[in-house]
ZANUDO-519724 format. One record per residue (C-alpha): x, y, z; residue number from 0. Coordinates in nm, 2 decimals, always signed. Each point is the difference from the previous one (the first is absolute). Layout:
# ZANUDO-519724
X, Y, Z, NUM
...
END
This chain:
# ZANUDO-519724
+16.33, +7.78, +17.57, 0
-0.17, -0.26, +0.25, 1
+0.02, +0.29, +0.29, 2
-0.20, +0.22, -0.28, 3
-0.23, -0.29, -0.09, 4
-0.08, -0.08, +0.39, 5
-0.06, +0.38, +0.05, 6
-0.24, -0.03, -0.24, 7
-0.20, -0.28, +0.09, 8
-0.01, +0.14, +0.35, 9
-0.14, +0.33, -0.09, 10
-0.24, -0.15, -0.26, 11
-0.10, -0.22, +0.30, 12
-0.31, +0.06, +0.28, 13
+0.24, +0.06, +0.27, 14
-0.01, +0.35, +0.28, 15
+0.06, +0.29, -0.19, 16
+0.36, +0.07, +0.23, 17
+0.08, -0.31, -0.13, 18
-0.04, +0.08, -0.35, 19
+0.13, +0.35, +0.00, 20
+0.30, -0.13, +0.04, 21
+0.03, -0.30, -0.25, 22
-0.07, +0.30, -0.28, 23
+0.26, +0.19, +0.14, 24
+0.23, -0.33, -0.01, 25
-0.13, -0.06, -0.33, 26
+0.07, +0.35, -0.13, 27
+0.35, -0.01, +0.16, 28
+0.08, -0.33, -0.17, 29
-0.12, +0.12, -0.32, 30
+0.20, +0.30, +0.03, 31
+0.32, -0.14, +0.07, 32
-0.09, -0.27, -0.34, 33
-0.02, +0.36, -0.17, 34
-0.32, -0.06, -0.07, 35
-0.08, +0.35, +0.05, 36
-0.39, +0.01, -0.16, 37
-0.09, -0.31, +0.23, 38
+0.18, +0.17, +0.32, 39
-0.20, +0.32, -0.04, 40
-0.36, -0.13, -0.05, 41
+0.10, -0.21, +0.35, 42
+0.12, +0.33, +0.14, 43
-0.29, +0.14, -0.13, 44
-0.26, -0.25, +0.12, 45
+0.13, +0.01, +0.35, 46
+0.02, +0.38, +0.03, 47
-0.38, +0.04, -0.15, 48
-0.16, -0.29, +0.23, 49
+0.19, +0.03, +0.31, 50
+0.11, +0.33, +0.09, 51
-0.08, -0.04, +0.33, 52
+0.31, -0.26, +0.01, 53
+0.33, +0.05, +0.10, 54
+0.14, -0.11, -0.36, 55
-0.18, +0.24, -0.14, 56
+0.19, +0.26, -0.05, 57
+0.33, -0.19, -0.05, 58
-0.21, -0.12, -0.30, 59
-0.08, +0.32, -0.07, 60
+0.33, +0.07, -0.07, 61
+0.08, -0.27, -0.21, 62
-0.23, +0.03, -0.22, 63
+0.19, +0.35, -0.07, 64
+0.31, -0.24, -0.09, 65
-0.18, -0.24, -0.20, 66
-0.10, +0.30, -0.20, 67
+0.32, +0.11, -0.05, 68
+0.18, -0.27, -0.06, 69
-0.25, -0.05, -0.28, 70
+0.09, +0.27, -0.15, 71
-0.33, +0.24, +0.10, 72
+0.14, +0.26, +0.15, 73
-0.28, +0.24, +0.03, 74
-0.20, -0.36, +0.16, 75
+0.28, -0.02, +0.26, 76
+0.00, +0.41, +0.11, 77
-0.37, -0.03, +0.05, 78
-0.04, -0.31, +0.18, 79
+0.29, +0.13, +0.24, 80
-0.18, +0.33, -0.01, 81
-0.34, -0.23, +0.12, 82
+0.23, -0.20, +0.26, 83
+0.09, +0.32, +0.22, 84
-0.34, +0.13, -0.05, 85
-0.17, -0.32, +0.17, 86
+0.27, -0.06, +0.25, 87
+0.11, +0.38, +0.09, 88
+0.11, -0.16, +0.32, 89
+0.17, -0.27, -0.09, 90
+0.42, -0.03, +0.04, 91
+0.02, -0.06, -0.39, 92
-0.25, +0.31, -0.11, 93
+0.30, +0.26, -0.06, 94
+0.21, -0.28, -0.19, 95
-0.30, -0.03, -0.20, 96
-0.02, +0.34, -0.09, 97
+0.38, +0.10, -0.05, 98
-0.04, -0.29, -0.24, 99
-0.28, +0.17, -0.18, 100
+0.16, +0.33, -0.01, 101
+0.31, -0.12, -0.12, 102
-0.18, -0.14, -0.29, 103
-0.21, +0.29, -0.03, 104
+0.37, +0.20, -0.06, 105
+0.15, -0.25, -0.24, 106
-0.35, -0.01, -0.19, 107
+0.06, +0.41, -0.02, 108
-0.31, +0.10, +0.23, 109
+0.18, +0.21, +0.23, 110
-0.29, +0.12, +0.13, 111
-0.18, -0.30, +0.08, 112
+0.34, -0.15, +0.16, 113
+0.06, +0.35, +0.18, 114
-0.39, -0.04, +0.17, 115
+0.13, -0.35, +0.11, 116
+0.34, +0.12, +0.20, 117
-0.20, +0.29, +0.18, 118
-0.22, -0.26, +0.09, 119
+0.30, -0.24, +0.14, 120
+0.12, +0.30, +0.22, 121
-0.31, +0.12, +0.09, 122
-0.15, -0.33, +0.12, 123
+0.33, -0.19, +0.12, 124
+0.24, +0.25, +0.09, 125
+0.18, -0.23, +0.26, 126
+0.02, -0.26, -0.31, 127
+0.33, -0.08, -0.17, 128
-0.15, +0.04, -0.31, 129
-0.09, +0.34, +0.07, 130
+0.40, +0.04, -0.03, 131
-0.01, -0.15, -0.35, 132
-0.30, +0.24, -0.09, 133
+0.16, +0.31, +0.10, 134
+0.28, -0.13, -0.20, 135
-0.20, -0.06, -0.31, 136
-0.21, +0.32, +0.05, 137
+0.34, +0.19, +0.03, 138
+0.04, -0.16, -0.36, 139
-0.27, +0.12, -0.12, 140
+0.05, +0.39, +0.13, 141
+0.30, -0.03, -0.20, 142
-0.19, -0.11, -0.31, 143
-0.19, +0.34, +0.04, 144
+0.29, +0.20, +0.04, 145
-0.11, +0.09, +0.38, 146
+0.36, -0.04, +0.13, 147
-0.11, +0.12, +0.39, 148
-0.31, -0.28, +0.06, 149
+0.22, -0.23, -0.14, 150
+0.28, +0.08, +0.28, 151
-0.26, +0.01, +0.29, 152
-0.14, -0.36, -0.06, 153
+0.38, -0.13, -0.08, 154
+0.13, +0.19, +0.33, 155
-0.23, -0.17, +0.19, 156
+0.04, -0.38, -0.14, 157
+0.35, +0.11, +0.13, 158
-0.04, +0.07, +0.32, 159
-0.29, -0.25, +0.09, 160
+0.05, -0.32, -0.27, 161
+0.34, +0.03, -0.08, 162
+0.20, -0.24, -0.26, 163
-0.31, -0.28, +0.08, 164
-0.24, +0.24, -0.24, 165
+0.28, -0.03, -0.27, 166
-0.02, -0.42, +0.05, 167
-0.38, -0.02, +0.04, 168
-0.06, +0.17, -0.31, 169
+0.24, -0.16, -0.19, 170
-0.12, -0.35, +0.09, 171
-0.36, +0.15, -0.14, 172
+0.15, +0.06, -0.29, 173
+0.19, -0.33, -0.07, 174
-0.33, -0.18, +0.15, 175
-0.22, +0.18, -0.29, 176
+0.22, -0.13, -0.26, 177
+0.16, -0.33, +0.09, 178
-0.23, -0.29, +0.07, 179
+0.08, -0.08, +0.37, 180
+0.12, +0.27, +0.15, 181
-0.31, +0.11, +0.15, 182
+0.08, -0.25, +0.29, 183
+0.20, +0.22, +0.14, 184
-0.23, +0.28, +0.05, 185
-0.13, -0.08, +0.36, 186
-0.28, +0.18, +0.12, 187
+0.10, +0.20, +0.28, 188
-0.23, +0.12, +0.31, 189
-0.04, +0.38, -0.02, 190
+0.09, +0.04, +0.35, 191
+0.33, -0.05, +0.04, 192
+0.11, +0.30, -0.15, 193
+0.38, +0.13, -0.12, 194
+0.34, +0.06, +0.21, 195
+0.04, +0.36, -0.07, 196
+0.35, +0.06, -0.18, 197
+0.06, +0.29, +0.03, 198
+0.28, +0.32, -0.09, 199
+0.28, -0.02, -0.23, 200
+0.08, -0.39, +0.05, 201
-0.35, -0.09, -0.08, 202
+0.02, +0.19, -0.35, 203
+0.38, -0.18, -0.05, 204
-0.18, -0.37, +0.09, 205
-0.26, +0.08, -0.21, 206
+0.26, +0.09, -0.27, 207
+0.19, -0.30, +0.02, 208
-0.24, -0.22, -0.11, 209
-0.08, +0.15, -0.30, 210
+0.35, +0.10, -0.11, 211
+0.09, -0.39, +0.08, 212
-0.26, -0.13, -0.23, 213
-0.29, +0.05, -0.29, 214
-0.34, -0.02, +0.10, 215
-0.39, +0.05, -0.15, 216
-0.02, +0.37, -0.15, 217
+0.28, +0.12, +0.18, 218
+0.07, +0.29, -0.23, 219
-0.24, +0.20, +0.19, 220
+0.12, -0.14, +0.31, 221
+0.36, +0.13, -0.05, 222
-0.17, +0.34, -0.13, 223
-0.16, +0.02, +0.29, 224
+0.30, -0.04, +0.22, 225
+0.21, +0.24, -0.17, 226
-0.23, +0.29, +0.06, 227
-0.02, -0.14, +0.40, 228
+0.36, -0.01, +0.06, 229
+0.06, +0.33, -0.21, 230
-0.26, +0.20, +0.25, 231
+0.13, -0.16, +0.33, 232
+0.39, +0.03, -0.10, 233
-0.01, +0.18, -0.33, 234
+0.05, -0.05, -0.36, 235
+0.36, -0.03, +0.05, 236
+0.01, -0.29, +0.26, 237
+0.19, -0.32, -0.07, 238
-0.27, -0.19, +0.01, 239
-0.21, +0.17, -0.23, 240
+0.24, -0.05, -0.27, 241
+0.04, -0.40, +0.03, 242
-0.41, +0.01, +0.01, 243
-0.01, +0.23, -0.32, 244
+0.32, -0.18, -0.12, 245
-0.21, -0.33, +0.02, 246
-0.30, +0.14, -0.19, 247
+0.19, +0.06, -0.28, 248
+0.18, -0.27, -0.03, 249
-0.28, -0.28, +0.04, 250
-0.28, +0.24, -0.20, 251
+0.22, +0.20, -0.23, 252
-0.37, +0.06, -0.20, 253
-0.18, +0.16, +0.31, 254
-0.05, +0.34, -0.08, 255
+0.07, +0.14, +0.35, 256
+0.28, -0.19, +0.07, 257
+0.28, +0.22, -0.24, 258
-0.12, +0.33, +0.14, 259
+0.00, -0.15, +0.40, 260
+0.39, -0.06, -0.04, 261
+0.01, +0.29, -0.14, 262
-0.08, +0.18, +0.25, 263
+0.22, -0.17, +0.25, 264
+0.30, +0.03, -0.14, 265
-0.13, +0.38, -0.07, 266
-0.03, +0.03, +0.36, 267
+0.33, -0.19, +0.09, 268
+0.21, +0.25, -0.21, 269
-0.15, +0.29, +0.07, 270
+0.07, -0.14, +0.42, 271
+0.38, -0.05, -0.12, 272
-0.08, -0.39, +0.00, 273
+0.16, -0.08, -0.27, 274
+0.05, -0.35, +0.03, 275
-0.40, -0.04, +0.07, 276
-0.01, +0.14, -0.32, 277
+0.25, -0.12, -0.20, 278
-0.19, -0.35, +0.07, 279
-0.31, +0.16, -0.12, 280
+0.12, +0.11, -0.33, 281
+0.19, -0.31, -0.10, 282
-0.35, -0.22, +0.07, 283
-0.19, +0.28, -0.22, 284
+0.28, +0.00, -0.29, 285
+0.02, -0.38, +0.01, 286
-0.35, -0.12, +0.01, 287
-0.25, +0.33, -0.11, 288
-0.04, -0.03, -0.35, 289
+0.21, +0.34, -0.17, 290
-0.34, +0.14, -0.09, 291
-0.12, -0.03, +0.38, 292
+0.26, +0.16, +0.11, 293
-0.05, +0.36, +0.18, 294
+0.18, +0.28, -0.18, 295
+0.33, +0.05, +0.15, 296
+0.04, -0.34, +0.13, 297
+0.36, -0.06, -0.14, 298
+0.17, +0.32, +0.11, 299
-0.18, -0.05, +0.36, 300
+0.18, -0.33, -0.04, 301
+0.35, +0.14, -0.07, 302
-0.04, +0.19, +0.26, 303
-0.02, -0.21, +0.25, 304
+0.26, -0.20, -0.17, 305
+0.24, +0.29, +0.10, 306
-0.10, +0.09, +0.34, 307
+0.07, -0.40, +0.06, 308
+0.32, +0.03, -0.12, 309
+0.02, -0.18, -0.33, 310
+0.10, +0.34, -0.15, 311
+0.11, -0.20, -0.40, 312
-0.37, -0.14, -0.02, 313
-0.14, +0.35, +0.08, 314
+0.22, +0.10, -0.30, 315
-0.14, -0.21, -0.24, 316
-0.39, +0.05, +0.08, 317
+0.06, +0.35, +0.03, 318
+0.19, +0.05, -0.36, 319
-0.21, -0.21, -0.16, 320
-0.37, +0.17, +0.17, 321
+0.16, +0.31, -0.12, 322
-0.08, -0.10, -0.41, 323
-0.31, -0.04, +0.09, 324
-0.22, +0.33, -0.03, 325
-0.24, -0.03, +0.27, 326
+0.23, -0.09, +0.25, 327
+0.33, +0.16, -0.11, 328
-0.03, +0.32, +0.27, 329
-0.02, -0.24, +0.27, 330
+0.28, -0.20, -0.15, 331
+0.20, +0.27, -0.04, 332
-0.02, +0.10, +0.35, 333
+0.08, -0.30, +0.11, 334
+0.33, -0.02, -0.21, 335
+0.13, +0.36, +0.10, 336
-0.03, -0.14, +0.35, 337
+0.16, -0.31, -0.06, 338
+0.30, +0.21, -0.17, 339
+0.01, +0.22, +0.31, 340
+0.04, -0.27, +0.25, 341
+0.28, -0.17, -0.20, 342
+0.20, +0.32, -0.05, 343
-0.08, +0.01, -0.37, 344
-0.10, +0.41, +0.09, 345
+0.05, +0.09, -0.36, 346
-0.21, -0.23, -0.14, 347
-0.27, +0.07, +0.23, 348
-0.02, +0.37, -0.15, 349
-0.01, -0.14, -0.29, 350
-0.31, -0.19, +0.07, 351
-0.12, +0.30, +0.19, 352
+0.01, +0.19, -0.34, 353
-0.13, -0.25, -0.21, 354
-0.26, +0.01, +0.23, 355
-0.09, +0.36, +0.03, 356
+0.04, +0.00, -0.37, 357
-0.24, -0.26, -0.11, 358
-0.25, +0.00, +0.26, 359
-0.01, +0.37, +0.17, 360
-0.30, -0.09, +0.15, 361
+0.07, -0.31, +0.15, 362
-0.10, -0.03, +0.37, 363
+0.34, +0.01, +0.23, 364
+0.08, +0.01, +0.34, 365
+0.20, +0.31, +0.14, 366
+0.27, -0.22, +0.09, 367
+0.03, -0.09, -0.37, 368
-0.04, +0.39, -0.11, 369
+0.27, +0.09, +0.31, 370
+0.25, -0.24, -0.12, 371
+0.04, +0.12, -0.35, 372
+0.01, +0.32, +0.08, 373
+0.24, -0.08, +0.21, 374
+0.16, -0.21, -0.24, 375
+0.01, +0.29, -0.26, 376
+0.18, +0.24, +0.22, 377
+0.26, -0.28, +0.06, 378
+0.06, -0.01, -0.36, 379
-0.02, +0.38, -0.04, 380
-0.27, +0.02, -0.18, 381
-0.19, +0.23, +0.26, 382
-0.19, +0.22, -0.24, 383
-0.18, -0.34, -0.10, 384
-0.18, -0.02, +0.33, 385
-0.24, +0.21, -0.03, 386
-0.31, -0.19, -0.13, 387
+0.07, -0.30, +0.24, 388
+0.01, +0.26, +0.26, 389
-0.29, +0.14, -0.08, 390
-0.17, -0.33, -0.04, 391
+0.11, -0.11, +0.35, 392
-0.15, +0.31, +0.17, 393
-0.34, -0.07, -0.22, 394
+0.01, -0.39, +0.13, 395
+0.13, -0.01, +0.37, 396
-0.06, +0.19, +0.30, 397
+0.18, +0.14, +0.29, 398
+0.38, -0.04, +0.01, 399
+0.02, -0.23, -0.31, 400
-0.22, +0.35, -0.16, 401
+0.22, +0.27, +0.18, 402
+0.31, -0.18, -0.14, 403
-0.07, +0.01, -0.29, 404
-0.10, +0.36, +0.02, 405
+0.29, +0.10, +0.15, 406
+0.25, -0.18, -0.26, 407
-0.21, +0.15, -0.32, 408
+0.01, +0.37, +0.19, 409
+0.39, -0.09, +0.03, 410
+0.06, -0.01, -0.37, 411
-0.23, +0.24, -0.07, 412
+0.24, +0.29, +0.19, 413
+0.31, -0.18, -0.11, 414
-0.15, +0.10, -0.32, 415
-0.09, +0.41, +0.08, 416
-0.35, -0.07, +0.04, 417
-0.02, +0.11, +0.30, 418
-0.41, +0.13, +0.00, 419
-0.09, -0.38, -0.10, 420
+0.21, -0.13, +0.27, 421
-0.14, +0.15, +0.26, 422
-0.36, -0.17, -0.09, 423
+0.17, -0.36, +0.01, 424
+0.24, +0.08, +0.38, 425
-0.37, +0.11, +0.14, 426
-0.16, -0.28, -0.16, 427
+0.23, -0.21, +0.19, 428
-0.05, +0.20, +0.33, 429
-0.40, -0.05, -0.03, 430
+0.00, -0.40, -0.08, 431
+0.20, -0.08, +0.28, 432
+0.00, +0.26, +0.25, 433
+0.25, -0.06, +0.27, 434
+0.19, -0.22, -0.16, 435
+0.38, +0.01, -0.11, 436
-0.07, +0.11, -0.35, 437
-0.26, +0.25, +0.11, 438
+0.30, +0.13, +0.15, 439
+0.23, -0.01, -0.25, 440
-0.27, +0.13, -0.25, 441
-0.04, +0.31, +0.18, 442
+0.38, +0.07, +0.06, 443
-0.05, +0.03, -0.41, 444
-0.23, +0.19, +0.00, 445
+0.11, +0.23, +0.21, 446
+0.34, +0.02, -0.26, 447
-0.24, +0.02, -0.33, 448
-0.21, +0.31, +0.15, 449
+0.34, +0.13, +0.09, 450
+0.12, -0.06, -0.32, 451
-0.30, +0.19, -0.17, 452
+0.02, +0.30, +0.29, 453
-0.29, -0.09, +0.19, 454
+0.19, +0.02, +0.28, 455
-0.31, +0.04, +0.27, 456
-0.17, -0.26, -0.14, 457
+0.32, -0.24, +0.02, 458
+0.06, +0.13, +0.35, 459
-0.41, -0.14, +0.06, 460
+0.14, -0.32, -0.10, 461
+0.25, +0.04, +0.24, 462
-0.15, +0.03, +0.28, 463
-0.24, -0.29, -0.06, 464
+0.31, -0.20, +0.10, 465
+0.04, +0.17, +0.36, 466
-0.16, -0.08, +0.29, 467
-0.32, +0.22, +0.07, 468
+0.16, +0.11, +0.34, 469
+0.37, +0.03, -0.02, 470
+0.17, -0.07, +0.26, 471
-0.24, -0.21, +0.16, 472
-0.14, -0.28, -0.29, 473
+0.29, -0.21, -0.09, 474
+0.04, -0.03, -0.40, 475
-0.19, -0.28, -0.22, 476
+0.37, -0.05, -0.14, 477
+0.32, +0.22, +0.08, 478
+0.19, -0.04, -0.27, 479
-0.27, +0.11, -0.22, 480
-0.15, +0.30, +0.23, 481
+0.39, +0.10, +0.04, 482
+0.01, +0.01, -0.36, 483
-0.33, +0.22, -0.03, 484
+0.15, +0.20, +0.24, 485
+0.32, +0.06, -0.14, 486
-0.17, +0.06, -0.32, 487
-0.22, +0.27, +0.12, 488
+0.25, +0.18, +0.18, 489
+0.20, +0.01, -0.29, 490
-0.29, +0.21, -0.20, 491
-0.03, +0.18, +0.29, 492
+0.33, +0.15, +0.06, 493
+0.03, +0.02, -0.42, 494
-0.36, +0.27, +0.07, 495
+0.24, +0.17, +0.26, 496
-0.24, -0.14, +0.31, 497
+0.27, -0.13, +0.16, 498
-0.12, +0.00, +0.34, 499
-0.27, -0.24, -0.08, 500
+0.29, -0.16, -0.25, 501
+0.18, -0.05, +0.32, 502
-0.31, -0.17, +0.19, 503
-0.01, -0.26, -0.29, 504
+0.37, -0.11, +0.02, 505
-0.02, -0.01, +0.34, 506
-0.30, -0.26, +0.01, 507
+0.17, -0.15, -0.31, 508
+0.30, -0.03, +0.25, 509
-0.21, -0.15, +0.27, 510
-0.17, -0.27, -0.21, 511
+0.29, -0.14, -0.15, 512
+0.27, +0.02, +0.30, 513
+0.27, -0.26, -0.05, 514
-0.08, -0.06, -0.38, 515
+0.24, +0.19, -0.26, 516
-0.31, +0.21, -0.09, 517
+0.05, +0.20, +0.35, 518
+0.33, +0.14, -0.12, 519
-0.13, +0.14, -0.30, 520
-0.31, +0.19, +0.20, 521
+0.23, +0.12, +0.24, 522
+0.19, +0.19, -0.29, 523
-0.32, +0.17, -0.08, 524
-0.04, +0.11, +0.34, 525
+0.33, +0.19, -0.03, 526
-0.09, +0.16, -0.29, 527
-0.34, +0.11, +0.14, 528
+0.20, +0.11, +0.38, 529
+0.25, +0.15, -0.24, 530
-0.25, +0.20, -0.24, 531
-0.20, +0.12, +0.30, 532
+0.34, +0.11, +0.21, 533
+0.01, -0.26, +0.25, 534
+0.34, -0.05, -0.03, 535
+0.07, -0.19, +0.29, 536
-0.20, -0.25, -0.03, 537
+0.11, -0.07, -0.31, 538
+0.36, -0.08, +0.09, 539
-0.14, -0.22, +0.30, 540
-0.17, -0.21, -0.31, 541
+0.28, +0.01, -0.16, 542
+0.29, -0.11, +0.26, 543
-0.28, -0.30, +0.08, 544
+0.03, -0.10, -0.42, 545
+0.34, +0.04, +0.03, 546
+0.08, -0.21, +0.30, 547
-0.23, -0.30, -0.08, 548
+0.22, -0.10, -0.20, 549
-0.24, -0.16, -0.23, 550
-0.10, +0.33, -0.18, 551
+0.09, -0.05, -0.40, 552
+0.25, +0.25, -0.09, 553
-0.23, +0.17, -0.25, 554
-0.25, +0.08, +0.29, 555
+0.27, +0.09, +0.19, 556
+0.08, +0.27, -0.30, 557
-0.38, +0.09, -0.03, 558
+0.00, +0.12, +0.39, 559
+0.35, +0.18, -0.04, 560
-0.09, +0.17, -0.34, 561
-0.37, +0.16, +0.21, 562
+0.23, +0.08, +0.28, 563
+0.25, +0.20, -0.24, 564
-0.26, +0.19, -0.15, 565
-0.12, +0.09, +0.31, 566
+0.33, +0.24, +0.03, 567
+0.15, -0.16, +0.33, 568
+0.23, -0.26, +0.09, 569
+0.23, -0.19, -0.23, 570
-0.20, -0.28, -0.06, 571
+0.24, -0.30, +0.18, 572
-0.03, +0.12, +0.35, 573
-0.29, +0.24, +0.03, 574
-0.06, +0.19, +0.34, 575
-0.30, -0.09, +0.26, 576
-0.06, -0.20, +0.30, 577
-0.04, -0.34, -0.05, 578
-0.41, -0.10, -0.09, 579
-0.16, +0.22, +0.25, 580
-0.14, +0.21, -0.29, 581
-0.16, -0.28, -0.22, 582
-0.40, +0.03, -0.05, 583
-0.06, -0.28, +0.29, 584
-0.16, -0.24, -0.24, 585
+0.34, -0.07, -0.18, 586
+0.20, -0.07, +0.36, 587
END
């Protein structure tokens, strides 16, 4: 009180202006610190109005901007701060004074006026801490707007240049505008000393840090913010992302963005296979979303990353009881075949697969899902069942998943005599995954089904899309499967009496499967075909080689004897020649 009332006498005094410059800024710091905020501000005000020139003027400009607020005008205190870096644009405390006004401009809900005054900050004093804090704010502010990509620029950068210190600064503005006091702490700073860059991946995980270790002034948007950084440099998925989403929802359940964010993450971690990223993310979203915030699907998402962590009887329980629930029962059920499958329970799991089909036919499902209970109902011999999930799985997967599927449906089909139909489903299966094992098989049927119908040219076609394009020089995609072809078309050969080129076949049926059981059988054809077109002798050569592998099954061995019989020579135990010098050379 007497420093206030000396002050005073002094300024009302004839004394050098200097001199009494400063006993009004004494006199308004003494009053301010009694709290008596209306007497501090028409000192501030005096000594900012008559001596500008002064170096105390533009402190005092600036505390006439807390006098104001701490009296409650708010609008008073934005504008004299506004007038305070409009008078002094050089001075150290000029940006202070305007992240001060644009922060109140924010809270006051002029986003416009408070965005104007953070362009200004980064225009004007780039190399200015405060510029950190103003990106940060304006960052906020993008995400107000929706405008997800401004607000990563301005918050990548406060990374890489600011660092955690925009994170402090700005909350010591905040706690300064609200608790009386505070604002001591808010030293101006030159604007030339710049920022230690931190840059990469550990600047983003400092810069983390302090917000995931404590609560600070409108960090909602902060934490937003962050989440969409981290998610473009390391993607939605990352570690990191969650425990910043994670946080969001847990401090500001009531933020609109903050239930879909973690969504997303744990979205991202289990479609990744990171299923214990995710299974944190769905256990913060079921424990502190409120139920109707929660995205659609959220508990089955949530049992299923219960099971792919291993706590298989939790699973269980979400899973049954999702699956009384109508909007999320496909899923559910899904889930629950799976979990059957993995514990052995394979007969409940077609039942679930049934209920399934047979309450939601439309339901989306994976071709893993559709595979497995067809496979499931051939296990249980219930084949003729298959063929709508077949034919769903061709209608929702592609290549070998698709030609599977194909392939098993034209399978039953012929099993069944409808042999016409088959043949659309085995070249089905060739088309969708040409190349590929079951476009192999599928042509090997329908080679048989046109067989079957007598379209023998067209099966031998098919054939012959199994051999290589020059015999004898391309090796076989697979020789099991072109000896097969082979074998097959020699066979309708020799049946049209063409058993010259019937021989051809088994011989290259011979030559692609050499040391596999399937050779023995070709070689029998050949003896037919040398029998049928009078080459006698190298018939018997074929035969003493079957005979003396000892390998050959004795009903081959019968096959070769029987041709060589009705041939009219030899006695079928010992037949005549010389050794293999007769054989076509591709069978030596």
């Amino acid at each position: 009180m007497s420093a206030l009332r000396y002050a005073d006498e002094i300024a009302q005094a004839n004394v050098p202006r200097t001199i009494r410059a400063t006993a009004l800024l004494v006199a308004g710091d003494a009053s301010y610190g009694m709290q008596s905020y209306g007497v501090a501000a028409a000192r501030y005000g005096e000594l900012q109005s008559r001596y500008r020139d002064m170096p105390e003027s533009s402190r005092a400009a600036l505390g006439v901007g807390w006098a104001e607020l701490r009296q409650g005008h708010r609008d008073h205190a934005r504008a004299a701060w506004t007038v305070a870096a409009n008078t002094f644009p050089a001075d150290a405390r000029a940006p202070l004074a305007l992240i001060l006004a644009a922060e109140l401009a924010s809270r006051s809900g002029d986003a416009a006026e408070s965005r104007q005054l953070l362009d200004r900050i980064i225009r004007q004093y780039p190399s200015s801490p405060y510029s950190g804090v103003a990106r940060l704010a304006r960052s906020g502010l993008a995400l107000r707007r929706q405008q997800e990509d401004e607000a990563i620029r301005d918050l990548e950068e406060v990374v890489r240049v600011n660092g955690p210190s925009a994170v402090e600064e700005r909350r010591k503005i905040g706690l300064a505008l609200t608790t009386p006091g505070a604002e001591v702490r808010l030293e101006p700073v030159p604007t030339g000393n710049g920022a230690r860059p931190h840059e990469g991946e550990a600047g983003l995980d400092r810069f983390a840090t302090i917000l995931l270790n404590g609560r600070h002034e409108q960090i909602p948007y902060t934490l937003h913010g962050l989440v969409l950084l981290t998610a473009e440099d390391r993607g939605w998925a990352d570690v990191l992302a969650g425990r910043l989403a994670s946080r969001l929802v847990e401090d500001f359940p009531s933020y609109p963005p903050a239930p879909p964010l973690l969504t997303r993450v744990a979205a991202a971690a289990a479609a990744s296979g990171q299923w214990p990223v995710a299974r944190r993310a769905y256990e913060t979203l079921l424990a502190r979303t409120p139920t109707a915030a929660l995205p659609s699907g959220a508990r089955v998402a949530f049992g299923e990353a219960l099971f792919r962590t291993g706590e298989i009887a939790q699973a269980r329980a979400v899973a049954e009881s999702a699956a009384g629930t109508p909007a999320e029962a496909p899923r559910a059920l899904l889930l629950l075949a799976e979990i059957h499958e993995a514990a052995g329970e394979r007969r409940a799991a077609l039942t679930v697969y049934d209920r399934l089909l047979r309450e939601y036919p439309r339901a989306d499902r994976s071709p893993r899902s559709l595979l497995t209970h067809a496979r499931l109902l051939e296990e249980y011999g219930q084949a003729g069942r298959t063929a709508p999930v077949l034919r769903r799985l061709v209608e929702v997967s592609g290549g070998e998943a698709a030609a599977e599927g194909a392939y098993r449906l034209a399978q039953s089909l012929r099993a069944e005599g409808q042999h016409a139909a088959s043949v659309e489903w085995y070249l089905t299966a060739a088309y969708v995954a040409d190349g590929s094992r079951w476009a192999r098989m599928a042509l090997l049927g329908a080679g048989s089904a046109l067989t079957a119908l007598g379209e023998t040219k067209e099966a031998l076609a098919v054939y012959r899309k199994l051999l290589p394009a020059r015999p004898g020089v391309d090796p076989p995609a697979e020789r099991e499967a072109s000896g097969e072809a082979s074998y097959r078309a020699g066979e309708i050969l020799s049946s049209a009496g063409l058993h010259e080129e019937a021989l051809d076949m088994f011989v290259a049926s011979a030559h692609f499967t050499a040391g596999l059981p399937a050779e023995r059988r070709a070689l029998v054809g050949a003896v037919r075909c040398l029998v049928a077109t009078g080459d006698r002798a190298s018939a018997e050569a074929i035969y003493r080689r079957l005979l003396s592998s000892g390998a050959t099954e004795p009903d081959l061995l019968a096959q070769a004897r029987t041709a060589l019989r009705a041939g009219g020579h030899g006695n079928g135990s010992s037949p005549p020649g010389n050794g293999e010098s007769a054989l076509p050379k591709a069978t030596r």
